[in-house]
Gaussian input, Z-matrix of N, CA and C with variables (Angstrom, degrees):
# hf/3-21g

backbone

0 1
 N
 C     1     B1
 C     2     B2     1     A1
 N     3     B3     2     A2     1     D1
 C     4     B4     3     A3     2     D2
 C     5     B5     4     A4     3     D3
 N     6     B6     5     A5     4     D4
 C     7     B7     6     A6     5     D5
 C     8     B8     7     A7     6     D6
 N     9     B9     8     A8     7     D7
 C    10    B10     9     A9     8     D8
 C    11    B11    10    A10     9     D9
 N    12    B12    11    A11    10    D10
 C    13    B13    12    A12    11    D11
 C    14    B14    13    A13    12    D12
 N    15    B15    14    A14    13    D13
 C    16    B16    15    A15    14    D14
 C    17    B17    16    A16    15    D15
 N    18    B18    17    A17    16    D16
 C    19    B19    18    A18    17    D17
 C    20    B20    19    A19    18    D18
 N    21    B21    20    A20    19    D19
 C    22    B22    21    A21    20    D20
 C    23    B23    22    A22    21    D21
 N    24    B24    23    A23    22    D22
 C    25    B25    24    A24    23    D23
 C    26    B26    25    A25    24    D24
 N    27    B27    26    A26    25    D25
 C    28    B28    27    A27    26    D26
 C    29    B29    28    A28    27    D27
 N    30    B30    29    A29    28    D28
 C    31    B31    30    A30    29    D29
 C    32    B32    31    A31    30    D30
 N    33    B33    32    A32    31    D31
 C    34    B34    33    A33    32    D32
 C    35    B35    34    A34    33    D33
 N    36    B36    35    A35    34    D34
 C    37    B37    36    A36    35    D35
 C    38    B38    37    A37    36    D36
 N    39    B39    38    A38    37    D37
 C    40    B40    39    A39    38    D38
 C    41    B41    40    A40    39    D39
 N    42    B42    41    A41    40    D40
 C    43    B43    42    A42    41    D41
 C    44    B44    43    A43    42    D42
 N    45    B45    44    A44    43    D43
 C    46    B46    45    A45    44    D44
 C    47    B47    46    A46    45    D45
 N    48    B48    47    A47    46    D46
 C    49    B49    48    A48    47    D47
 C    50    B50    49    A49    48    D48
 N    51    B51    50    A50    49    D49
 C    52    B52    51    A51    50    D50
 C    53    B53    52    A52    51    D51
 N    54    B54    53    A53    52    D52
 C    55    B55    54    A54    53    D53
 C    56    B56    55    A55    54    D54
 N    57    B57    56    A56    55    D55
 C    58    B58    57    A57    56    D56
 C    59    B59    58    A58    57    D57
 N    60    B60    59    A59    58    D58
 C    61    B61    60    A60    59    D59
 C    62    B62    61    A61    60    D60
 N    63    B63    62    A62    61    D61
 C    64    B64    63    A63    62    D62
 C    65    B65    64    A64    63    D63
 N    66    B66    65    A65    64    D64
 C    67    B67    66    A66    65    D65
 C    68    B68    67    A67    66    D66
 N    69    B69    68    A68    67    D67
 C    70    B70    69    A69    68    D68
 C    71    B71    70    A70    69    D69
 N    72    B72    71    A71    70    D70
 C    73    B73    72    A72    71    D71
 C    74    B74    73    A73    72    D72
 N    75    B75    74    A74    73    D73
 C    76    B76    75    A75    74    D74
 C    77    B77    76    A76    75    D75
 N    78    B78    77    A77    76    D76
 C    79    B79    78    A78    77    D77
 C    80    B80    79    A79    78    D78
 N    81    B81    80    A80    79    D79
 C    82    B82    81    A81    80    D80
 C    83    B83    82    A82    81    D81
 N    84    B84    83    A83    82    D82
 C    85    B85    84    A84    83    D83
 C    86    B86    85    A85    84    D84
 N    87    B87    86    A86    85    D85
 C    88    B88    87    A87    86    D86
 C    89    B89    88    A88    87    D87
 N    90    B90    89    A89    88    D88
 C    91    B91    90    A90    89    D89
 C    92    B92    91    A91    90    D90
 N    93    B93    92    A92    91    D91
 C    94    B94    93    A93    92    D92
 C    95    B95    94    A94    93    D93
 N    96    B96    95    A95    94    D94
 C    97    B97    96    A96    95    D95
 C    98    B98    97    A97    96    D96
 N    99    B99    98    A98    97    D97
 C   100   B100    99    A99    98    D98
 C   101   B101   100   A100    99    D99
 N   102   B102   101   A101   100   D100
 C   103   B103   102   A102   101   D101
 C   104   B104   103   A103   102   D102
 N   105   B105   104   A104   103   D103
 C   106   B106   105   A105   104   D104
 C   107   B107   106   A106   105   D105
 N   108   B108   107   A107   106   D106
 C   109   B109   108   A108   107   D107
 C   110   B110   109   A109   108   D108
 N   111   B111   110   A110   109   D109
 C   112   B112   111   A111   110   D110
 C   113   B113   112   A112   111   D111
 N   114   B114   113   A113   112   D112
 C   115   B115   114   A114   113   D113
 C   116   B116   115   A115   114   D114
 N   117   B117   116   A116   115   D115
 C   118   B118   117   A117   116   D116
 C   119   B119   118   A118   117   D117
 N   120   B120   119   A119   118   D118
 C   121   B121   120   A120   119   D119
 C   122   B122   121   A121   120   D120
 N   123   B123   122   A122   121   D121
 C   124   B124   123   A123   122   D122
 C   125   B125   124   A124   123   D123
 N   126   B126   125   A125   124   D124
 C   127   B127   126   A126   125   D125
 C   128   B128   127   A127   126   D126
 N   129   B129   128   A128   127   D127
 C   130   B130   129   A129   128   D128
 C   131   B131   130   A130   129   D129
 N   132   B132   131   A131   130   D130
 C   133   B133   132   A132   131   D131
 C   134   B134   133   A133   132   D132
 N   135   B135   134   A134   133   D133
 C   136   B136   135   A135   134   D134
 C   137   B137   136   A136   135   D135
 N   138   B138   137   A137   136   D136
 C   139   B139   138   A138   137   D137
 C   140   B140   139   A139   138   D138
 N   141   B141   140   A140   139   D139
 C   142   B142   141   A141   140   D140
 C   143   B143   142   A142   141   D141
 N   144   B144   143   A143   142   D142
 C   145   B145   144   A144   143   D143
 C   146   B146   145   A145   144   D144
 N   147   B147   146   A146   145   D145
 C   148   B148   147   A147   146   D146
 C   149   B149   148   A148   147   D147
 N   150   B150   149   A149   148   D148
 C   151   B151   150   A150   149   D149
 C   152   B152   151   A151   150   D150
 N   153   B153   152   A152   151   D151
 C   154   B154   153   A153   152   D152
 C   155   B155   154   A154   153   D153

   B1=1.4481
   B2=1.5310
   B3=1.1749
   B4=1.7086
   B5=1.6939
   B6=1.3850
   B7=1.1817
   B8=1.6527
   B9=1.3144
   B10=1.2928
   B11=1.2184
   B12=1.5644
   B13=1.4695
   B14=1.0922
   B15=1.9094
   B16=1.0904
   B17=1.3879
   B18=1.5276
   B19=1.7974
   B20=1.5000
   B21=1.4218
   B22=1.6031
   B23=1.5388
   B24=1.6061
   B25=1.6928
   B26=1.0780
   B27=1.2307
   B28=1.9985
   B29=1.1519
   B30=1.5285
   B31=1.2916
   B32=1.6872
   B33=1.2226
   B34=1.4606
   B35=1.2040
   B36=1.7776
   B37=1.6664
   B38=1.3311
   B39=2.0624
   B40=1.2113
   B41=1.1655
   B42=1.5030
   B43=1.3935
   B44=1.2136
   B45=1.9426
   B46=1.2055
   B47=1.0997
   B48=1.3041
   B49=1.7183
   B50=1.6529
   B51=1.0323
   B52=1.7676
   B53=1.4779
   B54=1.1629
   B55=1.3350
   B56=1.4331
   B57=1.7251
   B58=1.8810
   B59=1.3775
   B60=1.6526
   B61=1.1476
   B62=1.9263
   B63=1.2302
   B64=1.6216
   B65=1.6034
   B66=1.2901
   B67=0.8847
   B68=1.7411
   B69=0.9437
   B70=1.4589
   B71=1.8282
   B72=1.4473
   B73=1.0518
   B74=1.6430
   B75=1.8988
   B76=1.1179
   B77=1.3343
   B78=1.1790
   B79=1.4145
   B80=1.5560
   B81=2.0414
   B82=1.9529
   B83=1.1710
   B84=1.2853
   B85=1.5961
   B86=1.6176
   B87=1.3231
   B88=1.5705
   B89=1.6232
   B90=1.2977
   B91=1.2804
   B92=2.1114
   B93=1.3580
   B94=1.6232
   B95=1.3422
   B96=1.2977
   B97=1.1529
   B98=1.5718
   B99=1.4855
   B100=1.7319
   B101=1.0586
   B102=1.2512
   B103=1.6707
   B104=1.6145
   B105=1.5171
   B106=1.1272
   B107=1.9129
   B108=1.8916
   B109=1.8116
   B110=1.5119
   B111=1.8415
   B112=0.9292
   B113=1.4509
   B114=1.9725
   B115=2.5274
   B116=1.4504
   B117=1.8216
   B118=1.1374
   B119=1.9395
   B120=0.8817
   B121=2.0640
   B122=1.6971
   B123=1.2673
   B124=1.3725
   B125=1.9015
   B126=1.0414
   B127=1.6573
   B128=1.7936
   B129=1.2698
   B130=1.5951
   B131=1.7142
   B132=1.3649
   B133=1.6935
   B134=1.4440
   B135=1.3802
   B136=1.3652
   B137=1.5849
   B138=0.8861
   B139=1.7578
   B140=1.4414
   B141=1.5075
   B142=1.2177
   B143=1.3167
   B144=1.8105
   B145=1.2325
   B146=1.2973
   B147=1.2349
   B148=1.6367
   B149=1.5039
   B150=1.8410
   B151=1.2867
   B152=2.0034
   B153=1.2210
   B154=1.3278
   B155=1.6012
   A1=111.09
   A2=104.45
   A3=109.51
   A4=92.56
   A5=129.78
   A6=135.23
   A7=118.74
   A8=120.97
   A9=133.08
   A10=123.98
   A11=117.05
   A12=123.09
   A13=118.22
   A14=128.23
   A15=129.71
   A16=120.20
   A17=114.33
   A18=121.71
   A19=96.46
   A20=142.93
   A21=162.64
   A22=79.82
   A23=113.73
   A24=112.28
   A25=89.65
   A26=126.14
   A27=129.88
   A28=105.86
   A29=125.96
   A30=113.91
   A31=147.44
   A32=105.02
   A33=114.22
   A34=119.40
   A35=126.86
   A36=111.94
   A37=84.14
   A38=137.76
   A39=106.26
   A40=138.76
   A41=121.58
   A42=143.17
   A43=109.97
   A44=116.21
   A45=130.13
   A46=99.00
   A47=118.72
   A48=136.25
   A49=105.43
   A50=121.38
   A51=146.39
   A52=79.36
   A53=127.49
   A54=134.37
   A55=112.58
   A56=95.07
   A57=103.85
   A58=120.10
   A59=114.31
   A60=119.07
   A61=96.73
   A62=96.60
   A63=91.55
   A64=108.74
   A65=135.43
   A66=136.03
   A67=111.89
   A68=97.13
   A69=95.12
   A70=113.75
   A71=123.05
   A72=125.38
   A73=121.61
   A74=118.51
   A75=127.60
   A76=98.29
   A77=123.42
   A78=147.47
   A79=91.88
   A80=96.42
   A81=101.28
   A82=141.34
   A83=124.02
   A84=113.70
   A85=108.58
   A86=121.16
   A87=112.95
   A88=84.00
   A89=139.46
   A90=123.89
   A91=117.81
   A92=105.28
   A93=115.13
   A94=107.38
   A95=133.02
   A96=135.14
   A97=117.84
   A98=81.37
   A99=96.47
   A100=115.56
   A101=129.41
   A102=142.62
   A103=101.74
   A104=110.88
   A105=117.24
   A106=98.40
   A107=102.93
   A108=73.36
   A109=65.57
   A110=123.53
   A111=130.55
   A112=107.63
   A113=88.45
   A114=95.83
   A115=73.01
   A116=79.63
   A117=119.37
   A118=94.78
   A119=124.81
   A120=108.41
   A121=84.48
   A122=98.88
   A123=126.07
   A124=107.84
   A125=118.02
   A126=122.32
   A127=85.58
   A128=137.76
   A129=105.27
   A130=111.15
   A131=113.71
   A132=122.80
   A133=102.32
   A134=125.19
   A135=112.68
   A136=140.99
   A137=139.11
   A138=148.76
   A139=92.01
   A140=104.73
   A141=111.06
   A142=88.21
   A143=106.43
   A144=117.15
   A145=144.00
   A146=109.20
   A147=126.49
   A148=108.38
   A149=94.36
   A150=92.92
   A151=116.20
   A152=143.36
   A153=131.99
   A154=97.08
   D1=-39.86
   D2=-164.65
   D3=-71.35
   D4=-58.32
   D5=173.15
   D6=-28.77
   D7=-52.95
   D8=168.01
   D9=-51.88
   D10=-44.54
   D11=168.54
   D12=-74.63
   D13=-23.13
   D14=152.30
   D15=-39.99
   D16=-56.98
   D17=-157.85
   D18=-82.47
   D19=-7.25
   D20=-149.83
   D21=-106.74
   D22=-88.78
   D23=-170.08
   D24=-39.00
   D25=-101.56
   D26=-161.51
   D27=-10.46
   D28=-84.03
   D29=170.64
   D30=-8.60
   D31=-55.01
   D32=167.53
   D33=-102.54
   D34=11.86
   D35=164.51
   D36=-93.23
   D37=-36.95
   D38=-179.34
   D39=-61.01
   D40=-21.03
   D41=159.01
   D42=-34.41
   D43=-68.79
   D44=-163.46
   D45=-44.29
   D46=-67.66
   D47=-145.37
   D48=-73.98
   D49=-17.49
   D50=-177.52
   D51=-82.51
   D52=-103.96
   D53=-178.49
   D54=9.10
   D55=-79.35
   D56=173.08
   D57=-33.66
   D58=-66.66
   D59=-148.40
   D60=-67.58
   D61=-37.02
   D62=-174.22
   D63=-71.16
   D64=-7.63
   D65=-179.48
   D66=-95.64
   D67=-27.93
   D68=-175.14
   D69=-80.46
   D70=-9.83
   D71=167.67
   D72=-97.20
   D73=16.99
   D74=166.92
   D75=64.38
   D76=177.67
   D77=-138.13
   D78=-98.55
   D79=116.79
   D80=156.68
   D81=-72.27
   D82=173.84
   D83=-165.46
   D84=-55.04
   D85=-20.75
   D86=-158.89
   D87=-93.72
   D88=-37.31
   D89=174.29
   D90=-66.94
   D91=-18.60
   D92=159.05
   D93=-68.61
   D94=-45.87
   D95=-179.45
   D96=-38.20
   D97=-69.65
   D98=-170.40
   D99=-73.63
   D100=2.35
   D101=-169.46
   D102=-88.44
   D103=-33.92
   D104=-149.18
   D105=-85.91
   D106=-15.08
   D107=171.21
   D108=-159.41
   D109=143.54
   D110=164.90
   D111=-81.76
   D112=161.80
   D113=-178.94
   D114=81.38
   D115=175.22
   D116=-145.52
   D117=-105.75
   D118=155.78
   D119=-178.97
   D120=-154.54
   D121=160.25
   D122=175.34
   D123=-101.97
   D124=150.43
   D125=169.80
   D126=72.83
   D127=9.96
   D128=-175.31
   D129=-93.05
   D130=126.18
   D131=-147.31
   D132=-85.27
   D133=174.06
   D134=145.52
   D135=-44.97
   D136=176.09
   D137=177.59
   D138=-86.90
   D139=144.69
   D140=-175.78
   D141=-85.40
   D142=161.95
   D143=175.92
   D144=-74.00
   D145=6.03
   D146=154.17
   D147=-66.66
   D148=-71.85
   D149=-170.19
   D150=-46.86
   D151=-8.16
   D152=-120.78
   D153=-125.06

């Protein structure tokens, strides 16, 4: 039991701290991507490589 609640905590401070770090560098190209037209579309390409 004690073991389980061990790998449970671990679990969600690594989450937490994952959370932060990805948050603190604002939104990646695949979240620019999808920003750029809401739904789902057919033919929509990658970000050009400037933008990316």
């Amino acid at each position: 039991m004690a073991d389980l609640l061990h790998k449970a905590v671990y679990a969600f401070a690594t989450g937490a701290v994952a959370d932060v770090l990805a948050a603190r560098s604002g939104p990646g190209p695949g979240q620019r991507h999808a920003a750029m037209r809401s739904g789902r579309h057919a033919g929509a390409g990658p970000l050009p490589r400037g933008q990316a």
